[in-house]
C-alpha positions as CSV (number, residue, x, y, z in Angstrom):
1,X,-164.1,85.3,34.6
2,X,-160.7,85.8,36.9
3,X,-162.3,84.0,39.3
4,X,-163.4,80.8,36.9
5,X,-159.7,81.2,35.6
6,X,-158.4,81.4,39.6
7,X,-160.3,78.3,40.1
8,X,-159.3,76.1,37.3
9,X,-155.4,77.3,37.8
10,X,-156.6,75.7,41.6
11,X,-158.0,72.2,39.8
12,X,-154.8,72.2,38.1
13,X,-152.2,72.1,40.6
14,X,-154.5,70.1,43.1
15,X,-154.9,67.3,40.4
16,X,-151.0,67.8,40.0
17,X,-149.9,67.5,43.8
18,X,-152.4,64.2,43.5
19,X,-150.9,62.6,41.0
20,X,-147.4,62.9,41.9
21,X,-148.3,61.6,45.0
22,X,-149.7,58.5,43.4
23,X,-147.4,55.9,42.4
24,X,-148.4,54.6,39.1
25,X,-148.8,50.6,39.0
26,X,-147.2,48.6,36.2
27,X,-147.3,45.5,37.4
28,X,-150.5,43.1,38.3
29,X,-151.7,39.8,38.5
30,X,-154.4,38.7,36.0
31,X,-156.2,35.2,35.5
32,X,-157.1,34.0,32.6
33,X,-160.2,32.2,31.4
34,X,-159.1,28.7,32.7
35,X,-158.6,30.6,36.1
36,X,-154.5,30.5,35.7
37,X,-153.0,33.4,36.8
38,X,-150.1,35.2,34.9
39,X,-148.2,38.0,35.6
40,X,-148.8,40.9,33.5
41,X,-146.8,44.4,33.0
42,X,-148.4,47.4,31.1
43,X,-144.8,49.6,30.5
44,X,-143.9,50.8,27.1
45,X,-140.9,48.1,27.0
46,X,-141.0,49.6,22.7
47,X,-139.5,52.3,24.2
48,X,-136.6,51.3,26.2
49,X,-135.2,48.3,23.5
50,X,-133.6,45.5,25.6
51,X,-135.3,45.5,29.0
52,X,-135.3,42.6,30.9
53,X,-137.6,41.2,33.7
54,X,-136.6,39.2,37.0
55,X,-139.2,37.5,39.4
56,X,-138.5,36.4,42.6
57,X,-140.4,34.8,45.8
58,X,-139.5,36.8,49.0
59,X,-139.0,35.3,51.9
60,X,-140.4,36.8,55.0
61,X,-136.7,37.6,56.3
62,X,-136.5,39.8,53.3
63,X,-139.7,41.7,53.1
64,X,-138.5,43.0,56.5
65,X,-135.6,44.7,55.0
66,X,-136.8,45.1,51.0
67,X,-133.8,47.8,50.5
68,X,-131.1,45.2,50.8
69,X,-133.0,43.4,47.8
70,X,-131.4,43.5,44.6
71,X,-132.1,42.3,41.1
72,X,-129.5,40.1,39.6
73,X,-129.0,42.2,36.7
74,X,-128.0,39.3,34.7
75,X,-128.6,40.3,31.2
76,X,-125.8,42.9,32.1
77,X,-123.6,40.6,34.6
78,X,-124.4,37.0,33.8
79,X,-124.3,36.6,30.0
80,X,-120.9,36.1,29.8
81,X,-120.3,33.6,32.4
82,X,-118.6,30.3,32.3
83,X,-119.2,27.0,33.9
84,X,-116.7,24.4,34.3
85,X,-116.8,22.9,31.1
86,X,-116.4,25.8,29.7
87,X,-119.9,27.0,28.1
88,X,-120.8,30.2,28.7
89,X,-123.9,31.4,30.0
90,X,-125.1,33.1,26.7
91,X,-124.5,30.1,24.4
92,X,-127.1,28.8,26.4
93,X,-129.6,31.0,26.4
94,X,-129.3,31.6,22.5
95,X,-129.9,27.8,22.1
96,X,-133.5,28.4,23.8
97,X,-133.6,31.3,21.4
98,X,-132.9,29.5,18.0
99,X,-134.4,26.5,19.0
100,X,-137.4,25.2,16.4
101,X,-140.6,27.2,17.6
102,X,-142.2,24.0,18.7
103,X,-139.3,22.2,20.3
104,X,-139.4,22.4,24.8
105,X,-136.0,23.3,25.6
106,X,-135.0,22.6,29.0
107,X,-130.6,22.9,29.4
108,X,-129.1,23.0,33.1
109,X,-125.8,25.1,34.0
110,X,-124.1,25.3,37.4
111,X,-121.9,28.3,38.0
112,X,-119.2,28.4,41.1
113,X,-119.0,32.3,40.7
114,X,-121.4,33.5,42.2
115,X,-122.5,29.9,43.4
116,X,-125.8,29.3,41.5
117,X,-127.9,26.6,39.3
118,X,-129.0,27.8,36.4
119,X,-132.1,26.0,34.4
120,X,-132.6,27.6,30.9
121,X,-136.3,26.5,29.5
122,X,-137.5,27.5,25.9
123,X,-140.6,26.8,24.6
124,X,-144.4,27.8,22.8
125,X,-146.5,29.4,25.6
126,X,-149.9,29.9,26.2
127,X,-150.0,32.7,23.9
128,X,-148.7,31.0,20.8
129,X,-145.1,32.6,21.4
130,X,-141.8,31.4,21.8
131,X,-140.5,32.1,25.5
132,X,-137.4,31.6,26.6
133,X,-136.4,31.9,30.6
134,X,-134.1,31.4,33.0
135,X,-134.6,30.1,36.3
136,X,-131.8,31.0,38.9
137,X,-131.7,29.3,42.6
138,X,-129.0,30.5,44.8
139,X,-128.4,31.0,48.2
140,X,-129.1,34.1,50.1
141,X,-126.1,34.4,53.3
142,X,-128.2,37.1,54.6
143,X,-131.1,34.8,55.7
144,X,-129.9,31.3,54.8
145,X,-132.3,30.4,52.1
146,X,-132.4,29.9,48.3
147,X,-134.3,32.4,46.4
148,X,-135.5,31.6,43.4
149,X,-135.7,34.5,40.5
150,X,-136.8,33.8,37.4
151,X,-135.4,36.0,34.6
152,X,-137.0,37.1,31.1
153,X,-134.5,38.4,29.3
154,X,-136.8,39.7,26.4
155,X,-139.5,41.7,28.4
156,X,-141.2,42.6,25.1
157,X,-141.1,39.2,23.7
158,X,-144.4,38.6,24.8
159,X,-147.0,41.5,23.5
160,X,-150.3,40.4,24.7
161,X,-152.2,44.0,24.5
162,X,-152.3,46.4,21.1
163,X,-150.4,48.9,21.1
164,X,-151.1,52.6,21.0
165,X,-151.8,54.1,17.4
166,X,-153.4,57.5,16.0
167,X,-156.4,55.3,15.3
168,X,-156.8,54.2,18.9
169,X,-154.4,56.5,21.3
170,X,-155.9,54.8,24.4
171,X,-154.5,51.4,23.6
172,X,-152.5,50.0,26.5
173,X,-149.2,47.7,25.9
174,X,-149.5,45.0,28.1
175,X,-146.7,41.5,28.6
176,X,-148.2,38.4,30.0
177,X,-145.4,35.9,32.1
178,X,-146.1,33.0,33.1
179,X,-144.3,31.8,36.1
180,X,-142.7,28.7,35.8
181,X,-142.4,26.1,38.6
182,X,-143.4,24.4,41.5
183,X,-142.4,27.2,43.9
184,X,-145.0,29.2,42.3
185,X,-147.9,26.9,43.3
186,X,-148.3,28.2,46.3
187,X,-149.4,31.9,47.5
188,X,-146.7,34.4,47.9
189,X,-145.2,37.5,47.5
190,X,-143.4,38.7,44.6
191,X,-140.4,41.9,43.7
192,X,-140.4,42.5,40.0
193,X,-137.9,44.6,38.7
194,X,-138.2,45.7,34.8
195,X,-134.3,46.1,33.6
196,X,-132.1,48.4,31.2
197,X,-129.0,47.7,32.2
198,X,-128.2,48.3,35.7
199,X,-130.9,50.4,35.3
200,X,-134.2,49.6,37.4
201,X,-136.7,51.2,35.2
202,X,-139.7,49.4,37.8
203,X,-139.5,48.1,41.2
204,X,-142.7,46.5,42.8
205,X,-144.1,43.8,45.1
206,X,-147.1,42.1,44.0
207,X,-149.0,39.3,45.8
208,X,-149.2,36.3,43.6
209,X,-152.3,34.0,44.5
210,X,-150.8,30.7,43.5
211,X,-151.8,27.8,40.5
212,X,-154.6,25.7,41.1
213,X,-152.9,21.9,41.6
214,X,-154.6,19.2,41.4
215,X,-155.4,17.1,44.2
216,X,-153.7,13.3,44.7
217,X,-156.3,10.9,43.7
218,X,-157.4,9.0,46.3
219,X,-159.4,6.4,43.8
220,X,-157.1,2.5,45.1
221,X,-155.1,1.7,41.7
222,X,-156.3,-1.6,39.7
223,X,-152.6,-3.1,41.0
224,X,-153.7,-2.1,44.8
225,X,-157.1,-3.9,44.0
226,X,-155.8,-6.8,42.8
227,X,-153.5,-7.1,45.6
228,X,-156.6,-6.9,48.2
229,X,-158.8,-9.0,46.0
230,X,-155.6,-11.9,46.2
231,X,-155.0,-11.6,49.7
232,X,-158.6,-12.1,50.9
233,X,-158.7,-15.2,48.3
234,X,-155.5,-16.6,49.8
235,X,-157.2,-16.2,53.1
């Protein structure tokens, strides 16, 4: 008996030591049944009320040095911005908020401090919810590049799992993004920081497999056609 006790004290602690040692993985990249992929995020966001979640593409200058990587914390440091006519940054982000839940939004802002263009989009998504987002390109001094981070200022906005109940305890919450733009057609690397704050409640680098785009057609237009069948009459 002491030594079956001895020996599950043992199971304990090893399974302990193991799972501290493994990181636990929130974020992932899923495809859908039209082969799109979307980001997804399985964190209790219910939990921490106002999060926040902000995409962007690194570069290969900064994967080398991922430390000196920071999240723009704009739902904390942005929101009340001005431009130079005078709107501020949160007027226009509540406009793709309180828009109709049909209506596409797409507003453009450029700021001179810190030097960035700012494209708010609202609009239905694939899931049937209203999505608001805002894309940010700015330059980077350190390597002499734009980056481009796209920011979700409602990271529980869009619930795409059930979650957890005393009925069913092993439900997982789960938010589906989808990545807006053409930078994203293309393979790459992502860091995706879940905000509180200026509080970085998940760091991670996922590799994001790109859209499927279609291909130019290379089918001659009827104009062309017409052109060739006229020039070989005039001939």
């Amino acid at each position: 008996m002491k030594k079956h006790c001895v020996g599950i004290l043992f199971w304990c602690i090893l399974t302990t030591i193991v799972c501290a040692q493994t990181p636990t993985k929130y974020v992932s990249v899923v495809k859908l049944p039209d082969g799109e992929p979307i980001l997804r995020l399985e964190y209790p966001c219910e939990i921490h009320q106002k999060t926040s979640l902000e995409v962007r593409i690194l570069h290969n200058e900064t994967k080398e040095n991922l430390s000196q990587t920071k999240p723009l914390y704009f739902e904390h440091d942005w929101l009340k911005l001005y431009d130079a006519r005078g709107i501020q940054v949160q007027d226009e982000l509540a406009h793709c908020f309180l828009s109709d839940d049909s209506d596409y939004v797409s507003r453009r802002m450029e700021l001179f401090d810190p030097d960035a263009e700012l494209t708010f989009l609202g609009w239905r998504n694939r899931f049937e919810k209203r999505e608001s987002i805002v894309r940010v390109v700015m330059e980077n001094p350190r390597i002499d590049k734009e980056e481009t981070t796209l920011v979700y200022p409602d990271a529980s906005r869009c619930c795409v799992g059930v979650p957890p109940s005393k009925e069913a305890p092993s439900n997982a919450v789960a938010y589906g993004y989808e990545l807006i733009g053409t930078d994203f057609d293309a393979p790459c690397d992502l860091v995706v920081w879940l905000l509180r704050g200026k509080g970085v409640l998940v760091q991670e680098v996922v590799r994001w497999p790109g859209r499927k785009v279609a291909a130019p057609s290379k089918t001659k237009s009827v104009a062309d056609k017409k052109k060739k069948n006229t020039k070989k009459s005039n001939d």
